[in-house]
C-alpha positions in Angstrom: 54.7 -30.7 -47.9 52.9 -28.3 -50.1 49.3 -29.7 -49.7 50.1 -30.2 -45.9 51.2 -26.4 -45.4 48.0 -25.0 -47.5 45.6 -27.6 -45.7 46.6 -26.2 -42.7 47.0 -22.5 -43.5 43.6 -22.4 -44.9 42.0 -23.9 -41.4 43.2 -20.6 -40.0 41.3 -18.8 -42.5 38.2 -20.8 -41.8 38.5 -20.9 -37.8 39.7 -17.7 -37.1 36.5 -15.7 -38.9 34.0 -18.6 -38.1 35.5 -17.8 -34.2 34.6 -14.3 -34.6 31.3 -14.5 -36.2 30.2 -17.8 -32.9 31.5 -14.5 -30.8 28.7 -12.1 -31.8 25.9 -14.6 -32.0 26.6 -16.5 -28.8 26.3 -13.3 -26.8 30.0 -13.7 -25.5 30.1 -16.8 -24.4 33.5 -17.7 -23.4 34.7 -20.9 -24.0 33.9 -20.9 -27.6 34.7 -17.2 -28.4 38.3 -17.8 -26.9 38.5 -21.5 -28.2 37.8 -21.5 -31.3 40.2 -18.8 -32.7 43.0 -20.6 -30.5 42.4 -23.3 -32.7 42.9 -21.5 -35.8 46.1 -20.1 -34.4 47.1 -23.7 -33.5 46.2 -24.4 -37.2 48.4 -21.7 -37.9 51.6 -23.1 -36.3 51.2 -26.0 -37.4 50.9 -24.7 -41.3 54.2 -22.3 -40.5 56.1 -25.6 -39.2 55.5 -27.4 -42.7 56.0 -24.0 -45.0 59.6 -23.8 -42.5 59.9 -27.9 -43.2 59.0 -27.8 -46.8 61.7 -25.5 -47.9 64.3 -28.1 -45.9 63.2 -31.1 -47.7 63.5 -32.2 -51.3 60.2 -32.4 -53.2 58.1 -35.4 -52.4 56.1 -37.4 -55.3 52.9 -36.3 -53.7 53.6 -32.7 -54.3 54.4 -33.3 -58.1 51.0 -32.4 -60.0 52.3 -35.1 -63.0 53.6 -37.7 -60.1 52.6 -41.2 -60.7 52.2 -43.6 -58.0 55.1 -45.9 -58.6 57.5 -42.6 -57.8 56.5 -43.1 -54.0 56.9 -46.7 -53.7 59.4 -47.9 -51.3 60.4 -47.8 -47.4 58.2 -44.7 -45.5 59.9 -45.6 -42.3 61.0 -47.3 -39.3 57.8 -48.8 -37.4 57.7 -51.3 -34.8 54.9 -53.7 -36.1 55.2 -55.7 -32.5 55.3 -52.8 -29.7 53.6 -53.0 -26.7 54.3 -49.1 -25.9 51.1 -47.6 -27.4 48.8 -49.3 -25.4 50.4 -48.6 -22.6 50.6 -44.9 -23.9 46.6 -45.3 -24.7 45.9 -46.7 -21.4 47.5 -44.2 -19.4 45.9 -41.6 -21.1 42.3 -43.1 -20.2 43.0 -43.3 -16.8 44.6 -39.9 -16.7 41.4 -38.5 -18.0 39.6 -40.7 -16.4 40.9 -39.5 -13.3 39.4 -35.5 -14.0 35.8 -37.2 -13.2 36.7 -39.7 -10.7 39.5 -37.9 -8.7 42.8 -36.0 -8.9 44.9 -39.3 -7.4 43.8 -41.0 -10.4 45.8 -38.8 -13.1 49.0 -39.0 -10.6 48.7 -42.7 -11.1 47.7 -42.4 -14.9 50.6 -39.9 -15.4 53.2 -42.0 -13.8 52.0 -45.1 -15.9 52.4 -42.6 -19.1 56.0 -41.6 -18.0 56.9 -45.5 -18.0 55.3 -46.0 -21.4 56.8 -43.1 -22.9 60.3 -44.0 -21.5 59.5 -47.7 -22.4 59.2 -46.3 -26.4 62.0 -43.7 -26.5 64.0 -46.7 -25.9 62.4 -49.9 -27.4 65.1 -49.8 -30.4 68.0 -48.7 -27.6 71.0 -50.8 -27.7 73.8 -50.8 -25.1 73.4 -49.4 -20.8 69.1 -49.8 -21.6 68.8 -52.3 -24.4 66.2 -55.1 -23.3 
């Protein structure tokens, strides 16, 4: 988690200045004088969460400088190759932004659709009262 907490750390470095500096050449405009430093200080939580996470965790073979490839073979996970969830996840989101241009009863729909989806992949793996 090393390379994932500098990676990160360093955007607020870059977006935080670069935020400043699109402040006094754009006259003030808003959007991107408030923006763009809010990204860096979204960079920024995001780089404190993996400095907090990386002292938690053992050493991974992608943060050894001498690691060899072999060293990180093995299981990464639990996926579901076959869920039907993210689509419907994907979908919803569409017609939830769709919705901002086209009208606000739209995004209800769109967010109720996202809810099922959501619910749909919290408990795909779910075994007992809500297995299916």
């Amino acid at each position: 988690m090393k390379l994932e907490t500098k990676l990160f750390l360093y955007g607020v470095l870059f977006f935080v200045p670069v935020g400043l500096i699109y402040a006094a050449w754009s006259g003030g405009e808003p959007v991107g004088m408030i923006g763009i430093p809010l990204v860096g200080g979204l960079v920024g939580m995001i780089g404190a969460y993996f400095a907090l996470l990386s002292r938690r965790i053992d050493a991974r073979p992608e943060d050894d400088p001498l690691g060899e490839i072999e060293q990180g073979a093995g299981d990464q996970g639990v996926f579901s190759p076959w869920s039907w969830w993210p689509l419907v996840l994907g979908i919803s989101g569409a017609i939830t932004f769709a919705g901002l241009a086209i009208g606000w009863w739209l995004s209800y729909i769109g967010i109720a659709l996202g809810v099922i989806g959501l619910v749909g992949w919290v408990f795909e793996f779910s075994r007992g009262q809500h297995a299916h």
